[in-house]
Each structure stands twice: as structure tokens, then as C-alpha cells.
C-alpha positions in Angstrom: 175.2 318.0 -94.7 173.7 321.9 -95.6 172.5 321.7 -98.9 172.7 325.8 -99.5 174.5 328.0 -102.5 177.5 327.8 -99.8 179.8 325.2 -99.1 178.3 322.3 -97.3 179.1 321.6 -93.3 179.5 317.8 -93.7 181.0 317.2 -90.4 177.5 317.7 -89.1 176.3 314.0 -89.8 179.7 312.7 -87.9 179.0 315.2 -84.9 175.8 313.7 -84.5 176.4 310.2 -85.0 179.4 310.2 -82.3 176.8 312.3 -79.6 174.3 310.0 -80.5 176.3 307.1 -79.7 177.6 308.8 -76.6 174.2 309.5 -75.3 173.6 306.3 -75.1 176.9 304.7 -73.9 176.4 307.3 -70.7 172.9 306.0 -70.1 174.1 301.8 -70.6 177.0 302.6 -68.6 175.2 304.1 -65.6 174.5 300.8 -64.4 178.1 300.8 -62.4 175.9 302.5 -60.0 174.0 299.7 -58.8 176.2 296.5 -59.8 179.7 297.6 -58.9 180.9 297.7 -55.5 181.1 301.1 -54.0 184.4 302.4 -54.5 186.3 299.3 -55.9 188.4 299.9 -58.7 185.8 298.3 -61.3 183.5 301.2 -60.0 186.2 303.8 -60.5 187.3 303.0 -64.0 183.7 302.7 -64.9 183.0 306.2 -63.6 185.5 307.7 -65.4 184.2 306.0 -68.7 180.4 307.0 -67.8 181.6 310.9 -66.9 184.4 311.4 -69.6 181.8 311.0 -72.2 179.4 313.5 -71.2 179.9 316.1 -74.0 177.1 314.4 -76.0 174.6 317.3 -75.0 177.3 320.0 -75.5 177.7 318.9 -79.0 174.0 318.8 -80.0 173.4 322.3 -78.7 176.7 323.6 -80.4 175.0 321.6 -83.6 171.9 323.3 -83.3 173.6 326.7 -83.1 175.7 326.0 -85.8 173.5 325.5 -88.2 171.2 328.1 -87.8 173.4 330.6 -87.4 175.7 329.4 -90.6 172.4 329.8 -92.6 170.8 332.8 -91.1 173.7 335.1 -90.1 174.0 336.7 -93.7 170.1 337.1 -94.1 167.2 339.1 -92.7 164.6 337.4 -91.0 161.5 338.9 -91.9 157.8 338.0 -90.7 157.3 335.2 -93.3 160.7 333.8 -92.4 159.9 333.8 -88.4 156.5 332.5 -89.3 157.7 329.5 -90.8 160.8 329.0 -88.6 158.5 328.7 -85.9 156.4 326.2 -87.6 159.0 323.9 -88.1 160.0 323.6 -84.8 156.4 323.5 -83.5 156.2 320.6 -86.0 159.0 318.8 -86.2 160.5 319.6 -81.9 157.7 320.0 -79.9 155.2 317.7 -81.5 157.6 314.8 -81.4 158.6 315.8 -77.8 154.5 316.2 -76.7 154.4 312.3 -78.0 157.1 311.2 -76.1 156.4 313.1 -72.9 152.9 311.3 -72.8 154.5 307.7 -73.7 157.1 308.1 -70.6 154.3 309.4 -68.5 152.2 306.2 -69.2 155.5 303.9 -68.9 156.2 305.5 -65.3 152.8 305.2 -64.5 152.6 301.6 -65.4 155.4 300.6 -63.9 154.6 302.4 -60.5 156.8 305.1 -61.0 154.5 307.5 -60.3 150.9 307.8 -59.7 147.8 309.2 -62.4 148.0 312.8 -60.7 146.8 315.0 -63.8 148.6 318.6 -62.5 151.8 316.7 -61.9 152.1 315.3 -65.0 151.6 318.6 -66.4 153.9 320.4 -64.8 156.7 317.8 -65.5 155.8 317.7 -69.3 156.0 321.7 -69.3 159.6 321.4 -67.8 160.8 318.4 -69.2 161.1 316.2 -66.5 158.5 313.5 -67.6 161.7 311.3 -68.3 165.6 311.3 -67.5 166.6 312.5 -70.9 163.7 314.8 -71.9 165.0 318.1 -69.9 167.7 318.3 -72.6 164.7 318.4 -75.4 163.0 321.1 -73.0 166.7 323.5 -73.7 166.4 322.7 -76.8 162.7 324.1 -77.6 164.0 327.1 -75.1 166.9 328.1 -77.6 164.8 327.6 -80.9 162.4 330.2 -79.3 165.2 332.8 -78.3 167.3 332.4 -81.5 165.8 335.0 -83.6 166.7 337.3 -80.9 170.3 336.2 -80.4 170.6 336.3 -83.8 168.9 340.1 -84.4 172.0 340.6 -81.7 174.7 339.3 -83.2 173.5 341.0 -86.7 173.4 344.7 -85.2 176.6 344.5 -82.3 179.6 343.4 -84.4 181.4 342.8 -80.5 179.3 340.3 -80.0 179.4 338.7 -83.0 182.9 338.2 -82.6 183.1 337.1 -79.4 180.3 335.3 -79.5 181.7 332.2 -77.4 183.0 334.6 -74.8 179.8 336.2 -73.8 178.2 332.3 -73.7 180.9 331.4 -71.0 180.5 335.0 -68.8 176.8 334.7 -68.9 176.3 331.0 -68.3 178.5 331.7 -65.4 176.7 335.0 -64.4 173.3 333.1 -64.5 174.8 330.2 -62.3 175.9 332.7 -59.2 172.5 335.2 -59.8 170.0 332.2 -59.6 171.9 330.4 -56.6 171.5 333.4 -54.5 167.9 334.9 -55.8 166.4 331.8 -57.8 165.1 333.5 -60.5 164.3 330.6 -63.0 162.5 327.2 -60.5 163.3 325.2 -63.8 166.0 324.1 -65.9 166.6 327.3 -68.4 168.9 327.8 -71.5 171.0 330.4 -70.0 172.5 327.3 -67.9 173.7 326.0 -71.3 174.5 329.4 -73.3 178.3 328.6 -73.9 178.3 325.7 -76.0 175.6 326.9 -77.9 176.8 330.5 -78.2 180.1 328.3 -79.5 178.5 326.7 -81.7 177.0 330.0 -83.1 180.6 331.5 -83.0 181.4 328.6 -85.6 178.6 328.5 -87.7 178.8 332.5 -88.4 182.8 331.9 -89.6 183.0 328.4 -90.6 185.1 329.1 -93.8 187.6 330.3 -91.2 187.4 327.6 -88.7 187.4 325.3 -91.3 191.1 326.5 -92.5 192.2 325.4 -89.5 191.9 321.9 -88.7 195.8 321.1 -89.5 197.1 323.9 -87.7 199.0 322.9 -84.6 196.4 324.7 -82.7 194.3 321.4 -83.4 197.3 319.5 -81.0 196.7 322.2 -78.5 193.0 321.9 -78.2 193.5 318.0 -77.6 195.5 318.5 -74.8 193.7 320.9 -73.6 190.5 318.6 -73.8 192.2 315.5 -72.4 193.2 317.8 -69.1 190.1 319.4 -68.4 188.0 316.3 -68.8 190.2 314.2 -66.4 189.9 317.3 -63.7 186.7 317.3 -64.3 186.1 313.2 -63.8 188.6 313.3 -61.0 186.3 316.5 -59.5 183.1 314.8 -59.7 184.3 311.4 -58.2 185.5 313.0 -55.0 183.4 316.0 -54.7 180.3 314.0 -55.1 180.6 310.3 -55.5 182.6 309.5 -52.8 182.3 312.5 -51.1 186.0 312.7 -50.3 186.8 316.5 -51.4 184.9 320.0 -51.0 185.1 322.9 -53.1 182.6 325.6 -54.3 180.3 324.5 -56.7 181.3 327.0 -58.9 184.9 325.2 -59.5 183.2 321.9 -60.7 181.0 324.2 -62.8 183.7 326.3 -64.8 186.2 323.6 -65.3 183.1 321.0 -66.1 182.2 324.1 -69.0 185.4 324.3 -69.9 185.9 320.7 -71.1 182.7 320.7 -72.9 183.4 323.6 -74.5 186.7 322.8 -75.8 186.2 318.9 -76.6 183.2 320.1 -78.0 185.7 322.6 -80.4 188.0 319.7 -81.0 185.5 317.0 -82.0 184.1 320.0 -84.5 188.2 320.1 -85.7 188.0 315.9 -85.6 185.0 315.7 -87.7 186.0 318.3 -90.3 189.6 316.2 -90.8 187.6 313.3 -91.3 185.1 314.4 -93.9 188.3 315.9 -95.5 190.6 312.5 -95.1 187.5 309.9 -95.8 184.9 311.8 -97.8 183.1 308.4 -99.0 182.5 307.8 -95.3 179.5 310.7 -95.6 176.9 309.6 -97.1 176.5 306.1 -94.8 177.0 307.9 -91.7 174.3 310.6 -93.0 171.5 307.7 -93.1 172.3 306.7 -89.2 172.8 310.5 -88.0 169.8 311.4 -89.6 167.6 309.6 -87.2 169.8 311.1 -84.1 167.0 312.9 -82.6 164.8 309.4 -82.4 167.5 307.6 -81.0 167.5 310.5 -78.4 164.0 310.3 -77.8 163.4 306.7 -78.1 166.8 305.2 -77.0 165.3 304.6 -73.0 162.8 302.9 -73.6 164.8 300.6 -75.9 167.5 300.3 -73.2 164.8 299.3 -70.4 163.3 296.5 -72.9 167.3 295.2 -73.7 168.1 295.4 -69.5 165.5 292.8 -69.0 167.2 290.3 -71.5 170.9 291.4 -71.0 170.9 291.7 -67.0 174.1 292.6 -65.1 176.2 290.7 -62.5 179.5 291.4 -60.8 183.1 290.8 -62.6 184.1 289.9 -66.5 180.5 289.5 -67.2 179.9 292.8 -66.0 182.1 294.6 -69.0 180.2 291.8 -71.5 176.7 292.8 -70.5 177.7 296.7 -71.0 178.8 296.3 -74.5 175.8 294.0 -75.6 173.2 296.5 -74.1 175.2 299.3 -75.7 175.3 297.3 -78.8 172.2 296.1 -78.9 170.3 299.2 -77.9 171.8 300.7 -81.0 171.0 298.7 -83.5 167.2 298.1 -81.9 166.9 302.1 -82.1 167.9 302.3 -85.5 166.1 299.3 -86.6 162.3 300.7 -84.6 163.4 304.6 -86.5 163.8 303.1 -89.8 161.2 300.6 -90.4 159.1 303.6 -89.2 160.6 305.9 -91.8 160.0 303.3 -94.1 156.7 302.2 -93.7 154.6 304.3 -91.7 153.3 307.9 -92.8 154.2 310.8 -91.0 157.3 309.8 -89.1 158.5 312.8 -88.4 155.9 313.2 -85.8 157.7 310.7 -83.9 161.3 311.2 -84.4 161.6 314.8 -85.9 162.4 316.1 -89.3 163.4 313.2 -91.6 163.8 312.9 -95.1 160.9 312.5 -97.5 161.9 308.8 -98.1 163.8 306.5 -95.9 167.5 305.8 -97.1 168.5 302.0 -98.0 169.1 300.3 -94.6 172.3 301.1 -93.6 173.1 301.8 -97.4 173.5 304.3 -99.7 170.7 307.1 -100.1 168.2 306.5 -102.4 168.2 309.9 -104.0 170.2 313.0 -102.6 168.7 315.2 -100.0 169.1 318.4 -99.3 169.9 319.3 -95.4 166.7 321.5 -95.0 167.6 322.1 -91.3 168.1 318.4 -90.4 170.7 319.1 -88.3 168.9 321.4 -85.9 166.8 318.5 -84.9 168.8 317.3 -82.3 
């Protein structure tokens, strides 16, 4: 929730809650892989359930635009401001992601993994490839360092401003064709991700607007459109490289793949604001699990690889069971490690990013109201 002198963005908490839950469905589910029969029809269906849901990291960088952008879009940013904008992120993103670069490093390196080669682990911390999920965190810190300029942008170049999810969609697409031919950036850059995010600043600069807007019939039109681009976009990856049964240009998976996370990403914004307008008690339990979405980002792999080695997988019915008790139970381990952390240890938010002063009542009503103070950014 933004606590500000304007009116709050509540969906926030539900956006995160249902990418953090995603995020870890797609990385339980991945198991079809190496279970499943190749091609079977088990294998099919569980590929469409593992792709379909892969608009968790669109969401959190439409989030993290979103908010900064709804609170910084009428102000000036001045030295002070900059100063302690960047402090907060050092703090609170890269410290946390610093910790947990080194952890997976040492896990890999136990496990055999990889071997104790001081440069390479370096190099894969600095570009966010120490683990499978930690490349996301490594946009992340990229955009926080180029807001204030896309921001100074949209403040000065009205165009822009307004059109602020169009010039995300042309330049993630420009930057896709320029670095296939020259390779300008060797690692994974923010300009690869610009139109969710660029979205998500679109919304956050007029949210009064979009907010008027959930019951229009528009909201009908940006389900189907949703629903068709994410089954091209399953049906596109399965043949063109799963099974190897199609070929087109890479660029055709890339703009229809955009697409759909752009515009489920739109409608689950519409979802969540009918929600917090049809079941407004629901807010202030799902704020003490969103709250703690960047942990669950951070920590959720490590969780996962602990429940795999008491849930393991086999062929058939049992198959479906052992996916939903590791999704299950990889949830509520997360959320238990985060908490009892937040509850009893001092500086938590070293770990798992900014966090309320004290920890809410498990899975219970806040203790005392908090204001948002950028919480939603974190993830």
C-alpha cells in the first residue's frame, strides 16, 4: 500500500503476492523436464502450465516502475533526494543481493557445481548469474540506477510521458535486433526488459485514470487479448524450441512473448484493483505475506532444493502430487525462514530487503499500521 497525501495503490500487495507465488510455481514445475516423458501429453500440459505463468518478472518490474514513478512524477529530484534514493537501494537491493550471490556461490561450490575460481565467481556475481534466479535482481539494480534519468525524461518531453509504454515496446525491440547484429551489451541489460517496466511507469504517472477503468468493458478486451497471446506464445515456444518442430525468426517469439507479458501484466493490474475494490478486508493479510516477496525471491531456491530431497518426483498421478506439495511446501517454508527472521533477528532487511520496523502477527493482522515507504520497489 503507498502511504502518501495521495490515494493509496493497494493492488500493489496482491500484484506481488500472485508474482511471488508464480515465481515459484515456474521453478517447482520445471521438473517436467527431467521426470516426464519427452513429448507425452503429461509433458505437454505441464509445459503449458510451467510457460503460461511466466509473467511473474514482468509484473515486478512493472511494480517497481509503478511506484516510483506514482511518487516521483509530480516532484523534483534534487541532490538530497538522489542521495538518499541511492542509499536505499544500495541498502536495502544490492546488499541483500551481495549476501545471496556469495550463499549460491558457496552452495554451487559445495555441491560440485562449480569449482573455487576467485575471477569467475566475480564476474558471475557482477552479472547476476551466480544463481538461476539472480539475473532478474541484476535488471533490477540496472533500472533503480537509470530511473532518475527516465524520470528527468518523462518530466521535460510531455510525448514521452504519454506514450510512455509505446517507446518501452519500440526500444526493447530496437535493442533486441541492434545487439543481435553488433553485440553491444555481453550481459543481460535493462533495455531487454524496458516495456513492462516503461508500463508500469505509464500506470504509476496516471493511476487515478487507470484506476477509473477497471469496469469498463475494455477490462473484457484485455483478457482476451491476454488469454490469446499467452497461448501463441506457449504453443510458440513448445515447437520452436522444445520440440523443435517449427522455425521462425526469433524476433516473432520475442514480440508476441512481449506482448502477452505486457498486456496480462495490464490486466492482472485491472484484476487486482477490482479486488481491493470488491474485498477491501482482504488487504491488510495479504500485505504481511507480500511484504516479504523479495525474500521469497531471493531465498525461495534454496528452499525448493532442501523440499526436492524430501518430496522427490516419479512418473504418473504421483507426479501432479509431488508438484503441489513442493509448491506448497516451499511456500510456507519461505515465509516461515522470512518471518521468524523478521521477528527475531536484527537487521533483516539485510537479508530480504526493506521490511517493516516490526514483523506483523504471523499470518495475522499488522501489529500497528505501516506506511509503504517504498516497500513495493523491493521486488
Amino acid at each position: 500500500m503507498i502511504e502518501m497525501a495521495r490515494e493509496r495503490i493497494e493492488s500493489i500487495y496482491f500484484l506481488r503476492l500472485f508474482a511471488m507465488m508464480m515465481v515459484v510455481l515456474v521453478h517447482v514445475t520445471a521438473a517436467f523436464h527431467s521426470v516426464l516423458p519427452y513429448g507425452s501429453d503429461a509433458f505437454a500440459k505441464y509445459h503449458f502450465i510451467n510457460r503460461i505463468i511466466r509473467v511473474e518478472a514482468g509484473i515486478f518490474i512493472m511494480i517497481t516502475a509503478m511506484v516510483f514513478f506514482y511518487k516521483y512524477m509530480e516532484q523534483k529530484m534534487d541532490g538530497a533526494e538522489l542521495k538518499a534514493y541511492y542509499k536505499k537501494r544500495a541498502v536495502y537491493i544490492v546488499v541483500p543481493y551481495l549476501v545471496w550471490a556469495v550463499f549460491y556461490e558457496a552452495l554451487s561450490i559445495y555441491t560440485g557445481a562449480v569449482s573455487l575460481n576467485f575471477s569467475e565467481i566475480g564476474l558471475r556475481i557482477l552479472q547476476g548469474q551466480s544463481f538461476y534466479q539472480l539475473h532478474f535482481i541484476f535488471l533490477i539494480v540496472q533500472f533503480y540506477l537509470f530511473f532518475p534519468i527516465i524520470l528527468f525524461v518523462a518530466q521535460k518531453v510531455p510525448f514521452f510521458k504519454k506514450y510512455m509504454w509505446l517507446f518501452g515496446i519500440g526500444i526493447e525491440i530496437g535493442y533486441y535486433f541492434l545487439n543481435r547484429e553488433f553485440q553491444l551489451i555481453p550481459f543481460s541489460s535493462f533495455l531487454s526488459a524496458l516495456g513492462p517496466y516503461l508500463l508500469g511507469a505509464w500506470i504509476g504517472t496516471y493511476y487515478k485514470e487507470q484506476k477509473a477503468k477497471i469496469f469498463n468493458k475494455s477490462t473484457l478486451f484485455w483478457t482476451v487479448s491476454a488469454i490469446a497471446t499467452g497461448i501463441t506464445t506457449v504453443y510458440l515456444h513448445y515447437h520452436l524450441y522444445t520440440v523443435n518442430s517449427l522455425y521462425l525468426p526469433g524476433w516473432t517469439y520475442l514480440i508476441i512473448n512481449m506482448i502477452y507479458i505486457m498486456t496480462s501484466s495490464y490486466l492482472m493490474f485491472r484484476l487486482t484493483e477490482i479486488i481491493c475494490n470488491k474485498w477491501p478486508k482482504l488487504i491488510p493479510n495479504v500485505q504481511n505475506i507480500a511484504i516479504y516477496s523479495f525474500g521469497f525471491y531471493l531465498l525461495h531456491p534454496f528452499i525448493l532444493k532442501v523440499v526436492a530431497q524430501f518430496i522427490p518426483l516419479s512418473g504418473g498421478y504421483w507426479f501432479h502430487a509431488g508438484i503441489i506439495l513442493r509448491f506448497l511446501s516451499t511456500l510456507a517454508l519461505c515465509y516461515l525462514t522470512i518471518w521468524l527472521t523478521h521477528r527475531y533477528f536484527p537487521m533483516p532487511g539485510l537479508l530480504f530487503g526493506k521490511l517493516p520496523k516490526r514483523a506483523p502477527r504471523f499470518l495475522g493482522l499488522p501489529r500497528q499500521k505501516e506506511e509503504y515507504s517504498d516497500k513495493g520497489a523491493s521486488a
